[in-house]
GUZA-730643 format. One line per field, with one value per residue: residue in three letters; residue number from 1; x, y, z of N, C-alpha, C, CB in turn. Coordinates in Angstrom, 3 decimals. Atoms other than C-alpha are relative to their C-alpha. Glycine has a CB too. Layout:
! GUZA-730643
type <- c(ALA ...)
seq <- c(NUM ...)
n.c1 <- c(X ...)
n.c2 <- c(Y ...)
n.c3 <- c(Z ...)
ca.c1 <- c(X ...)
ca.c2 <- c(Y ...)
ca.c3 <- c(Z ...)
c.c1 <- c(X ...)
c.c2 <- c(Y ...)
c.c3 <- c(Z ...)
cb.c1 <- c(X ...)
cb.c2 <- c(Y ...)
cb.c3 <- c(Z ...)
***
This chain:
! GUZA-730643
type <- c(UNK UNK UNK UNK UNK UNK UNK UNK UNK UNK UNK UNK UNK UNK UNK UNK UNK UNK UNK UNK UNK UNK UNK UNK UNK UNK UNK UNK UNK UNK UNK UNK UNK UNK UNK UNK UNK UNK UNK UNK UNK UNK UNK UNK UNK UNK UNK UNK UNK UNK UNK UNK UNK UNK UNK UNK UNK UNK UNK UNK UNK UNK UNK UNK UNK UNK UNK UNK UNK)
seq <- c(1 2 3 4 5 6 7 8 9 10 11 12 13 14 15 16 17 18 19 20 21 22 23 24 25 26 27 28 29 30 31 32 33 34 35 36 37 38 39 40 41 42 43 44 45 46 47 48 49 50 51 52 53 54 55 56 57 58 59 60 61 62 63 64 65 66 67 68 69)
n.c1 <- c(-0.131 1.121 0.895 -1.196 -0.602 1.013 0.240 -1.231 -0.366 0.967 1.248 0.525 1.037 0.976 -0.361 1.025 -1.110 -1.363 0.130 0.355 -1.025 -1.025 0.436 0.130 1.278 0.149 -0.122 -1.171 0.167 -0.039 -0.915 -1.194 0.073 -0.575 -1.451 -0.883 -0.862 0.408 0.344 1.404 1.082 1.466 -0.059 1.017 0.595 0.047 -0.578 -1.278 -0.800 -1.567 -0.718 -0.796 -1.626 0.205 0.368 -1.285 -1.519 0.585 0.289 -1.670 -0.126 -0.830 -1.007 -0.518 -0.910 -1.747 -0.381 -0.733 -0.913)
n.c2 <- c(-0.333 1.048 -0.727 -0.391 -1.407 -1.175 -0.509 -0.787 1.321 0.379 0.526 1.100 1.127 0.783 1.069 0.798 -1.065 1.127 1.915 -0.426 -0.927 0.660 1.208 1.357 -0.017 -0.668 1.366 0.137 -1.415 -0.176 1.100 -0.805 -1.150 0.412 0.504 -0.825 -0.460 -1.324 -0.746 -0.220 -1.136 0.000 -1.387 0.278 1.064 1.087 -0.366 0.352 -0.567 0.298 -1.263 0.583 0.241 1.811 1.162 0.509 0.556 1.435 0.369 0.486 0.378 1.734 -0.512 0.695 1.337 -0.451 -0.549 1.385 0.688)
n.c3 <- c(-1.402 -1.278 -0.764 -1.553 0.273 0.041 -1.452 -1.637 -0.477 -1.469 -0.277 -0.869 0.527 -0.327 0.381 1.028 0.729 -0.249 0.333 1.818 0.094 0.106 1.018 -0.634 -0.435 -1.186 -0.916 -0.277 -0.548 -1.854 -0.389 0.105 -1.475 -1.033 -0.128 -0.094 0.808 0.588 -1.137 0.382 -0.779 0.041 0.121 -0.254 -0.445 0.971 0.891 -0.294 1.585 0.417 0.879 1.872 -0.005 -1.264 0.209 0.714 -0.614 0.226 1.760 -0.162 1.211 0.132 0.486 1.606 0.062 0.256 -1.785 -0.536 0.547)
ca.c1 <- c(10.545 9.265 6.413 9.255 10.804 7.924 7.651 8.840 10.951 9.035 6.089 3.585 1.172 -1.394 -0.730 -3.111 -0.489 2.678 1.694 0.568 4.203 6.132 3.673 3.305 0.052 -1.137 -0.754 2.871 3.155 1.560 4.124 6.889 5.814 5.403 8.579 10.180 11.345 9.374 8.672 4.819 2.620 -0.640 -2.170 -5.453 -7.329 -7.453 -5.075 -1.630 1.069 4.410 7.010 8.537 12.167 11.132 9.904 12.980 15.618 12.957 13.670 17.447 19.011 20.118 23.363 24.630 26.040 29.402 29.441 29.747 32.634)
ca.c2 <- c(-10.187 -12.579 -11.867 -11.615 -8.902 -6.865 -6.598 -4.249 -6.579 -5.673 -6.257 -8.759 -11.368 -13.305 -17.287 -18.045 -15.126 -16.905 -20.521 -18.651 -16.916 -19.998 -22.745 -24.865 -25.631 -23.199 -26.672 -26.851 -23.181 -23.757 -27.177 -24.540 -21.808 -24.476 -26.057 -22.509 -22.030 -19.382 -16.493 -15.497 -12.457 -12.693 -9.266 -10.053 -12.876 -14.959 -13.278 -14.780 -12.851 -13.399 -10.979 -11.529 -11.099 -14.542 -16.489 -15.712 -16.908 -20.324 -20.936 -22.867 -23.019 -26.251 -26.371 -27.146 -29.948 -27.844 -26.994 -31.324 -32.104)
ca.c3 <- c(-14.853 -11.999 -9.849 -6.682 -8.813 -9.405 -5.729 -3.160 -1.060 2.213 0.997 2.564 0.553 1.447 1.770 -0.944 -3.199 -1.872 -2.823 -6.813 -6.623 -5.580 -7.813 -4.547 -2.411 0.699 2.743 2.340 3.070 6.534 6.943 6.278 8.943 11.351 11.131 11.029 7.708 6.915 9.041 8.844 10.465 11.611 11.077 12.232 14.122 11.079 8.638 8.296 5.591 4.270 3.098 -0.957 0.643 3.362 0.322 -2.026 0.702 0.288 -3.392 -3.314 -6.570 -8.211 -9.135 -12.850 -14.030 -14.955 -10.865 -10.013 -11.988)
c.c1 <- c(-0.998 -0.967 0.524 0.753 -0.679 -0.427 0.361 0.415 -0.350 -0.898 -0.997 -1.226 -0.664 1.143 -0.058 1.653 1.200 0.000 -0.065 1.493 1.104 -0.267 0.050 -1.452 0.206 0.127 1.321 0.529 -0.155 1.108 1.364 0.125 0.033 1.195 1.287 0.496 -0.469 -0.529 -1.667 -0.315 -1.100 -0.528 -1.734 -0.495 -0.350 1.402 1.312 0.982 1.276 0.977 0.713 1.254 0.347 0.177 1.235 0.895 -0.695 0.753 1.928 0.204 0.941 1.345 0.153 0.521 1.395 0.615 0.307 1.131 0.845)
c.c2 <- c(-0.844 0.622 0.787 1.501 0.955 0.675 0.703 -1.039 0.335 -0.235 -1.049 -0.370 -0.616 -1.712 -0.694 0.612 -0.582 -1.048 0.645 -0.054 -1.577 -1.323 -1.134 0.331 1.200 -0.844 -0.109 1.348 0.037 -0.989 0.897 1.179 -0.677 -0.658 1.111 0.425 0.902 0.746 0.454 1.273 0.257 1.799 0.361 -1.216 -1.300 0.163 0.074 0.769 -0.100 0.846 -0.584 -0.384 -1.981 -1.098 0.031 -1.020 -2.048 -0.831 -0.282 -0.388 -1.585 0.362 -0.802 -1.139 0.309 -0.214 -1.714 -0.534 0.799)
c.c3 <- c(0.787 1.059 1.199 -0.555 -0.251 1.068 0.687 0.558 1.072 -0.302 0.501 -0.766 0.660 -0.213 -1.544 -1.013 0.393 -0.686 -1.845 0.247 0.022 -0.882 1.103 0.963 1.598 0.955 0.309 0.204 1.567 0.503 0.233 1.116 1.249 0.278 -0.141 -0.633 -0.565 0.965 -0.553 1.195 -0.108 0.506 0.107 0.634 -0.964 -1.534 -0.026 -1.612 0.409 -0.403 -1.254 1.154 0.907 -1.272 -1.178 0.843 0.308 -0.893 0.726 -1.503 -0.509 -0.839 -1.973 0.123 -0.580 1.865 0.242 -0.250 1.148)
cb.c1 <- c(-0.228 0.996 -0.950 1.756 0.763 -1.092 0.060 -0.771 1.315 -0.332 -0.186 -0.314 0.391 -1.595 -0.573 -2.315 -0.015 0.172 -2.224 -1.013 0.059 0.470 1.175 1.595 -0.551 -1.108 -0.457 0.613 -1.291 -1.697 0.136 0.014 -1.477 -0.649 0.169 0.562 0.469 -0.947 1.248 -1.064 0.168 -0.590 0.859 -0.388 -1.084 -1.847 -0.414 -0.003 -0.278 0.087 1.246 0.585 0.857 -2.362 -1.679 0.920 0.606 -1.377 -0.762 0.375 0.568 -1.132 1.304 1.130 -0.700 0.201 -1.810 -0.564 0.266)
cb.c2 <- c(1.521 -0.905 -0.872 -1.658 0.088 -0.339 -0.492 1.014 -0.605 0.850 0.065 0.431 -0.910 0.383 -0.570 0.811 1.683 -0.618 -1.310 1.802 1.453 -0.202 -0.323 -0.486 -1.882 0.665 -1.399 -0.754 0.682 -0.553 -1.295 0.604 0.939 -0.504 -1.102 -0.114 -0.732 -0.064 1.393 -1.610 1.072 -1.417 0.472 0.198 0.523 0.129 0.842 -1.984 1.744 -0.758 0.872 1.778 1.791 -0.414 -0.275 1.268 1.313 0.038 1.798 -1.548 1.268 -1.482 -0.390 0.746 -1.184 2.361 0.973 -0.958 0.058)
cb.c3 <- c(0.243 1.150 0.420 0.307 -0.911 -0.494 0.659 1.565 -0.111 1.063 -0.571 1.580 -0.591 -1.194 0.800 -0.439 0.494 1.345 0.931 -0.806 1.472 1.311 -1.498 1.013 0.279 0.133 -0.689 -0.916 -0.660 0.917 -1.257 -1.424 0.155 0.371 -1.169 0.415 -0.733 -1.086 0.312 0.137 -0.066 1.240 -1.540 -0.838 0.539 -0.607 -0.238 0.265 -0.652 -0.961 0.949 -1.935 1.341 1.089 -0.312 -0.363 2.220 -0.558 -1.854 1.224 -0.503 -1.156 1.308 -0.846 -0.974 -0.774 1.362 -0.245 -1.695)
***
């Protein structure tokens, strides 16, 4: 079971906890909130969080190589 499934799906992570969860840097995390593709909530004057269900609809699956033919 994946960390996303262990989750409630409202729940809300930290950046740092996002970037572990998806195996990419907290840098491209912020590139992704500002360009809109991820929704974010600042929940404090410094404290920005994510919800699991935001960073599944991230993750795009690759297709097979049965699916091209």
């Amino acid at each position: 079971m994946s960390v996303i499934e262990s989750t409630k799906p409202g729940a809300f992570v930290s950046l740092a906890q996002a970037a572990d969860i998806l195996g990419i840097s907290v840098h491209t995390l912020r590139r992704r909130i500002a360009a809109g593709e991820l929704p974010a909530f600042r929940t404090g004057r410094r404290i920005i969080r994510v919800r699991i269900s935001d960073l599944e609809r991230l993750l795009r699956r690759v297709p097979s190589t049965a699916s091209w033919s």
